[in-house]
N, C-alpha and C positions, 0 to 999 in steps of 0.2 A: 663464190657465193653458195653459201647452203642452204637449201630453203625448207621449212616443215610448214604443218599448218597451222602455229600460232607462232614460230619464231625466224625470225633471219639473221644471219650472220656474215659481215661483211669485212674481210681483210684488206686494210688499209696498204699498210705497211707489215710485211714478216719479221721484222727487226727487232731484238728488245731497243726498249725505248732507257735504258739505264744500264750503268754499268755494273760487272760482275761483280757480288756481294766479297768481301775480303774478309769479313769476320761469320764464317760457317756454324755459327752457333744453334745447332738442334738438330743441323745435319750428320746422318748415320755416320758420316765418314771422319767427321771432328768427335765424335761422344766417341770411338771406339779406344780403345787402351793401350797405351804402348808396351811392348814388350816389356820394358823393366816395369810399370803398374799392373801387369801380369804376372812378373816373378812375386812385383810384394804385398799382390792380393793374394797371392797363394801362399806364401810366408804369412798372411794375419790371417790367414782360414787355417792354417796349422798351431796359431796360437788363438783358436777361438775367440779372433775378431769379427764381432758383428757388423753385417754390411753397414749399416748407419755409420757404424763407425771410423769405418773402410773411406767409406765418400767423405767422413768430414776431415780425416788426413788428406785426401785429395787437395779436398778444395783449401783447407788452409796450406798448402804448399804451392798452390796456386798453378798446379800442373796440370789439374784434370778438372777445372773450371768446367768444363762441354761435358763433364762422364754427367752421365743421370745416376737415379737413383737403382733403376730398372737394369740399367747395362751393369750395375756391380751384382746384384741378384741373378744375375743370369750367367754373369763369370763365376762366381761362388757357387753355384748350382752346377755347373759345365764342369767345377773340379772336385763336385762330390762326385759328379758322375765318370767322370772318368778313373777316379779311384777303386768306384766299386764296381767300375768293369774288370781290375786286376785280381777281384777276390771274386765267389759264386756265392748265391742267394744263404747260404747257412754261412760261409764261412765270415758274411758280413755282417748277419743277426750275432754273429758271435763276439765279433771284433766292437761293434756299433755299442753292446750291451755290455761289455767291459771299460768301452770309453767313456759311457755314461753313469758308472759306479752298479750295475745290475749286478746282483749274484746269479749266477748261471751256473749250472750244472748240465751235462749232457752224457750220454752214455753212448756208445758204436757197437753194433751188432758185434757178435763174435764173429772170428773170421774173415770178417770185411772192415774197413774202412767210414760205414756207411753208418751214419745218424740214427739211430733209432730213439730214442727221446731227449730231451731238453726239457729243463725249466728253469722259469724267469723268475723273479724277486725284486723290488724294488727296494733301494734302501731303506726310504721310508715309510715303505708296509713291515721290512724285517723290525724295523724298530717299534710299530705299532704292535705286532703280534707280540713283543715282548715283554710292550708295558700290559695288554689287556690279552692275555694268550687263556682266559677261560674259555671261549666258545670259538670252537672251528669247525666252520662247514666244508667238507670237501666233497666235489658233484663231477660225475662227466655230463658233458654235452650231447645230448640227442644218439649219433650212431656213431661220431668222430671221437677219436680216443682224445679228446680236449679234458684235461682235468681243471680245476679253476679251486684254489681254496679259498676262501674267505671269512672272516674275524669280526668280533662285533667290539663297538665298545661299550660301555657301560649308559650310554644315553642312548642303545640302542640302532647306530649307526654301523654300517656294512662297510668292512672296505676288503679291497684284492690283497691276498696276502701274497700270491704266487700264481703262475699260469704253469700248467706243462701239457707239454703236446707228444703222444708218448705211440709207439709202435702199434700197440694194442692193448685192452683193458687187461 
């Protein structure tokens, strides 16, 4: 018996009073993925399947009935991350920004290996600055060699034409 000042509790019996659940539905151990819905979550993240889409193969297959929505976002996220453990922070901005159709340019110090600038472009700023290429603003940033161009259009509207991040002004 455990006693406080406004409650008591009294063990009857220690027993569960019912038998062991046989359908584990929400438990951590039935949502988890089997190996092969491992292998072909990572086969549809290499074909740019979105996790929605991910779970609703599951469940129309009726094999991962228990996955949630959470555990596929969290395995899809566990195999960006271990991707871009195999690459370093540029080598990823570089790969990330090509698979996403960016124009990149970058340039490496003489005599070293080493990055000294980069810049970014999105497709569809390169095509903006084509159709409305009269007015280009280009500015660095405060003390950081940040350069940022930008384009107007004709209704008066700003957009990023390109970013670079450069060694020195």
């Amino acid at each position: 018996m455990v006693t406080n000042e406004s409650w008591q509790l009294f063990v009857q019996n220690g027993r569960h009073n019912h038998k062991v659940a046989v359908y584990n539905h929400g438990h951590a151990q039935a949502a988890r993925l089997s190996e092969e819905q491992l292998h072909q979550t990572e086969q549809f993240r290499k074909s740019h399947v979105p996790p929605r889409n991910i779970l609703r193969f599951f469940r129309e297959q009726d094999v991962g009935c228990a996955v949630s929505t959470h555990k596929i976002y969290n395995v899809v996220a566990k195999i960006k991350r271990n991707q871009m453990q195999e690459r370093n922070t540029v080598e990823e901005v570089l790969c990330l920004s090509a698979e996403r159709g960016y124009t990149v340019f970058h340039r490496n110090r003489e005599k070293s290996n080493v990055l000294s600038d980069i810049v970014v472009a999105h497709p569809t700023s390169i095509a903006m600055i084509r159709t409305w290429s009269y007015i280009l603003i280009m500015d660095t940033t405060y003390t950081m060699p940040l350069l940022e161009a930008v384009g107007m259009t004709p209704t008066g509207k700003n957009f990023t034409v390109a970013t670079a991040f450069m060694y020195n002004e």
